[in-house]
N, C-alpha and C positions, 0 to 999 in steps of 0.2 A: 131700457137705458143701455146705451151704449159703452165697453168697457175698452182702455186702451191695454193693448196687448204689452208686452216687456219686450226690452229689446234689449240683446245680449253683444257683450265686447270683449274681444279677447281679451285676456291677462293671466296674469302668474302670479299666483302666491306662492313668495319666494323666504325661509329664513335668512336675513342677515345676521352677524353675529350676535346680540342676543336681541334683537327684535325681530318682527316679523311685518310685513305688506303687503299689499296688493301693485304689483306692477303691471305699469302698459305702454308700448310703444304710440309716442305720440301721434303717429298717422292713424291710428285703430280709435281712437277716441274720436265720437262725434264731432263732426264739423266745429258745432258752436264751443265744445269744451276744450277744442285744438288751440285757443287762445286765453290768457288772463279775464278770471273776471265772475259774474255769479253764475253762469253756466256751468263756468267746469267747479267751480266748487257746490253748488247744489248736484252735482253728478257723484263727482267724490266722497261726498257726506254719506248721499245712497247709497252708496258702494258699502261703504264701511260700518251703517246703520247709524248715523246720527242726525241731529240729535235725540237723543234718546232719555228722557228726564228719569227713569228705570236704572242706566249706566248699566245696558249688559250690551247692549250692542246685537242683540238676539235676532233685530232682522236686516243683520249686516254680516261682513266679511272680517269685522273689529274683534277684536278680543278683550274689551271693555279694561284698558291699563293704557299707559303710557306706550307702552313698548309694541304694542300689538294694533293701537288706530292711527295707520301710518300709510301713504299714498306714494306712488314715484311713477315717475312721466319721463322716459328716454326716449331721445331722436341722436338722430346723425348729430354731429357739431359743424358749423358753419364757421369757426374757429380755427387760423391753423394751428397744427401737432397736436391735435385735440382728436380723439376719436369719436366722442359722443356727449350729448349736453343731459343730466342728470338735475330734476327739479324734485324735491322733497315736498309734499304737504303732510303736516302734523294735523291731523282732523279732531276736534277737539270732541269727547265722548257725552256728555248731556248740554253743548250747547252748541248751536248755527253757526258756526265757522272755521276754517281752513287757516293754520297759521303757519304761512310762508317766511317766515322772519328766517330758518335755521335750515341748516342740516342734518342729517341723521349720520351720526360716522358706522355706528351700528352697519347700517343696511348698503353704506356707502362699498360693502363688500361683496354684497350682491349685485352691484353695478355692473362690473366687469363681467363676471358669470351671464348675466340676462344678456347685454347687447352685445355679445360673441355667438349664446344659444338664437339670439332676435334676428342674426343675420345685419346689426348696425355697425359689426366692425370686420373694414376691407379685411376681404378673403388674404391676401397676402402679406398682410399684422399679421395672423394667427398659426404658430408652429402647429404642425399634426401633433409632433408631441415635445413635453417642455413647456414653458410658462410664456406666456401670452400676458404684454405689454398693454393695458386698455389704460389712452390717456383719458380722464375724466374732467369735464369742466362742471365744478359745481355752480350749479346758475343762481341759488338761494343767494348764496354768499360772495359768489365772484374767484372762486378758488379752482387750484388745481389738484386734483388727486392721481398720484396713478397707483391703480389696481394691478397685480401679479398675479395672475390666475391661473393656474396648473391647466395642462391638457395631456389626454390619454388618446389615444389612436382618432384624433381628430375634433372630440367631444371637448366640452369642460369636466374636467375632473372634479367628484362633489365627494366623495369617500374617501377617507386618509384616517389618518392616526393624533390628530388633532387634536390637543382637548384645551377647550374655551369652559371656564368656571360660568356657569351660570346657562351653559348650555348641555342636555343631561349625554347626548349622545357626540362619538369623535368624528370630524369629516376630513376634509383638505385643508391645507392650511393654506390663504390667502391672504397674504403681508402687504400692506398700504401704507403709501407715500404723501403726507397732508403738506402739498410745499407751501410755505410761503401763510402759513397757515393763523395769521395775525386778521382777526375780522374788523374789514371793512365796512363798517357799521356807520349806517346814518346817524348823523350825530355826535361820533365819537370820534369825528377827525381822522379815521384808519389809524388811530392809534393803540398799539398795545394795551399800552396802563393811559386809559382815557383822563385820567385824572391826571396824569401826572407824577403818581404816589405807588413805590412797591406795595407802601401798606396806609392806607388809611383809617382815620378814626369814621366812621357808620354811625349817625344819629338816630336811631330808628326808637319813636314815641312807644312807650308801654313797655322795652324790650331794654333800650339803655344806649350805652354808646360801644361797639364794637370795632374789634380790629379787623380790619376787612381786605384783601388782595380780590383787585375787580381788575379783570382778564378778559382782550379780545384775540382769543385764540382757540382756532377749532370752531367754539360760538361762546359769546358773552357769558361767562360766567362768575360768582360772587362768591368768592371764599371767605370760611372765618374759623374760628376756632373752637372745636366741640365743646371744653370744659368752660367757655364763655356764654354760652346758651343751655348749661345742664348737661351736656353728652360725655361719651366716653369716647365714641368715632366704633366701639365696638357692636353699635347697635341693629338691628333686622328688622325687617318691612313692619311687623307688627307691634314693633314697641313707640313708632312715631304713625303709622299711618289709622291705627286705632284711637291716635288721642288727636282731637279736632283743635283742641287749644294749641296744641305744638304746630298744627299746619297751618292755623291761622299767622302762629308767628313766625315761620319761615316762609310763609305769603307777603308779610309784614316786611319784614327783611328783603325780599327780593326786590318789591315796589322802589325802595327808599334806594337800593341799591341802584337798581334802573335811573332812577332819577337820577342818581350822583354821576352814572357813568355817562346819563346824554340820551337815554335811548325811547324814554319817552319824555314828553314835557310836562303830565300832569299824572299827578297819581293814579287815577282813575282810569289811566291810560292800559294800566298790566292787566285788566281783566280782559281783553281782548290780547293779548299778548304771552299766552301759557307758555309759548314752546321757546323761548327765550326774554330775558337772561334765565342761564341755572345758577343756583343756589345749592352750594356744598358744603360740609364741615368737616377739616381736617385735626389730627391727633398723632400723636408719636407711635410707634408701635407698641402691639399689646396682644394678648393672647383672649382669641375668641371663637365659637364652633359657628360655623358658614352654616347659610340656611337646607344645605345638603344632607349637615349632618359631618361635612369634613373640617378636620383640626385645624386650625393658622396659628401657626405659633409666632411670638414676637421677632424671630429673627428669621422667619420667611419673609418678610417685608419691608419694607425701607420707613412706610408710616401708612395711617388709615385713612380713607376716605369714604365719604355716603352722600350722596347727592340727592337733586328733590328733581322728580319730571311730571309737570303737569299737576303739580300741588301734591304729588307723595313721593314718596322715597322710594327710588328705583330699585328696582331686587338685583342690580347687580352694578354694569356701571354702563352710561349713554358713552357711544365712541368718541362724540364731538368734546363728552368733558371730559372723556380721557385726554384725548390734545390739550385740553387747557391744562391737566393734572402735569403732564409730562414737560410743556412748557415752561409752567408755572417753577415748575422743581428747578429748572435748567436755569432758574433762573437767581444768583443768591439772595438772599433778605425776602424772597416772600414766603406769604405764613405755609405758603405747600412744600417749600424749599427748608424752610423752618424747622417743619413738623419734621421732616425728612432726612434731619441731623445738620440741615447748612452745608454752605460749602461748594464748589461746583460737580456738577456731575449733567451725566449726557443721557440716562436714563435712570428710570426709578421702576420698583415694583410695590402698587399698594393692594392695599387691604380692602374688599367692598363684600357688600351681603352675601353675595355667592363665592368668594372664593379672593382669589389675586388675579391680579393683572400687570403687567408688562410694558412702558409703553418709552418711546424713548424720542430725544429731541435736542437740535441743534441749534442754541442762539448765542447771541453777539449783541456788541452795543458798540453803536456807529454813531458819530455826534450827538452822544449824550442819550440818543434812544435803543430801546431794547428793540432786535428784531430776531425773529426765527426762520433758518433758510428752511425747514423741514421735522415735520413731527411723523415719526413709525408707529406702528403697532401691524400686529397681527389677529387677523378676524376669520373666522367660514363664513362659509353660504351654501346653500343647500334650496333647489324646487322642492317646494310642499305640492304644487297641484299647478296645473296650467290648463288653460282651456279658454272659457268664456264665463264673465260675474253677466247678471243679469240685473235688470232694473226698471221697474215699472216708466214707464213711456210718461212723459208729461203732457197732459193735455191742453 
């Protein structure tokens, strides 16, 4: 019997701020997965080992979590003032498919870093030393990001003195521009508050009726309020990802939410649809030990938040819902603005499993609608390994 050989493609597993991927310049990817469609995501699934009904990801590049089965595909941009076009797939870990709905802001910090090291951005953008301008067009979502990426005697600077909660070691610090950063979302009209409503009442069967802030900024996300579902907002990976009844109902809650914001039509719809909307719970500040092991006291923080990626509670916080967290604050009367003492303000620092975070944002209300010219934050990036994944040949 004849066996087919594996055939190897360049790529870089690269950390972005606290997630990690396999990245590859879209010319290096086979012909057939150079385009949308079941080729490149049966190629990507391979990469990353899914699906995998086990959930370890063991004969992949995955790290069997939300944060770690994550794909990205840069090319040149055919866009003007754009440097380079950046596509995310979230690879889903024990089931068959690829879900392009989102962004990853996390990794969105590695962007800049890869296609300056890739050779995708013109030689005469890039200072030998000094920070280096990468304009990014996010294709997921239709967004622009620009990336600020340090350079030292010509290279990308990756070492500094950095320190990101939730990542154990310090690198560069690499500050992102999310402009305009209100998601245009099918369904949702490109509206903000797709409803309509700062804050709406949430009908959700078995669970009650909840106060809910649902956000398209950064990526669709569904806030509510910890001590409305049992929480404190001071909680860690293990105290919701070990109890199956608590993920059922913040599964529960995301569906209904989805529904109300537009984003699918039928319930049944969010089981293909993990990687957006997210599902948050915010809480006022409070003192609690990060899963480090370091102290957060109540007035390190402005309020708490914990969010859910891929049906568990992230160990720290996704970038994309930081924009919404940052947004949302900036914004008065919602529950993130709320929790956060009301009032306006242009940046907030919350509270998540690993530590605090930072994130800051600009909006206005322009005939009667809320818009955001630009959401901050600071992230690293860091090469883990570059070379070539390999992958058995399809026969």
């Amino acid at each position: 019997m004849a066996h087919q050989p594996q055939i190897k493609i360049a790529a870089t597993y690269m950390r972005g701020g606290t997630s990690k991927g396999v990245f590859f310049r879209l010319q290096d990817l086979p012909e057939a997965a150079q385009v949308p469609g079941a080729a490149r995501d049966a190629l990507l699934m391979r990469v990353i080992g899914s699906p995998d009904p086990y959930g370890k990801q063991i004969d992949g590049m995955g790290g069997a979590t939300s944060s770690t089965s994550k794909t990205v595909i840069i090319a040149k941009s055919s866009r003007p003032d754009h440097d380079v076009d950046y596509l995310f797939g979230q690879v889903s870990i024990d089931k068959a498919f690829v879900d392009w709905s989102g962004n990853c802001g996390n990794l969105s910090a590695a962007v800049g870093p890869f296609a300056i090291s890739a050779g995708l951005v013109d030689a005469s953008r890039i200072p030998r030393d000094g920070v280096a301008t990468v304009r990014i067009w996010q294709a997921n979502i239709g967004k622009t990001i620009i990336g600020h990426v340090p350079m030292t005697d010509g290279a990308v600077q990756e070492t500094g003195e950095f320190e990101l909660d939730g990542v154990t070691f310090p690198a560069a610090e690499v500050p992102l521009e999310f402009m305009d950063p209100a998601a245009d979302e099918e369904g949702a009209g490109g509206s903000m508050f797709p409803t309509g409503n700062l804050v709406d009442d949430l009908d959700v069967p078995g669970v009650g009726t909840l106060k809910a802030t649902m956000i398209n900024a950064g990526i669709p996300t569904i806030f509510v309020e910890a001590q409305a579902i049992g929480y404190t907002g001071t909680e860690l990976q293990d105290a919701i990802n070990s109890d199956e009844k608590a993920l059922a109902m913040f599964e529960t809650i995301r569906a209904h939410g989805a529904l109300r914001m537009g984003l699918i039509k039928h319930l049944d719809e969010i089981a293909t649809r993990q990687h957006t909307p997210k599902i948050a719970f915010v809480a006022k500040p409070a003192d609690y030990v990060a899963s480090s092991g370091k102290r957060v006291g109540a007035g390190d923080v402005d309020l708490l938040v914990r969010a859910m990626s891929m049906g568990k509670l992230h160990h720290a916080m996704m970038g994309t819902a930081a924009v919404a967290i940052g947004t949302a604050a900036a914004i008065s009367g919602t529950l993130v603005n709320l929790a956060a003492g009301g009032g306006e303000r242009e940046a907030v620092r919350f509270g998540h499993p690993s530590g605090t975070l930072r994130v800051g944002a600009q909006a206005s209300r322009r005939d009667g609608e809320w818009t955001v010219t630009k959401a901050m934050m600071s992230r690293s990036a860091r090469v883990l390994m570059e070379g070539w994944v390999r992958v058995p040949q399809e026969g």
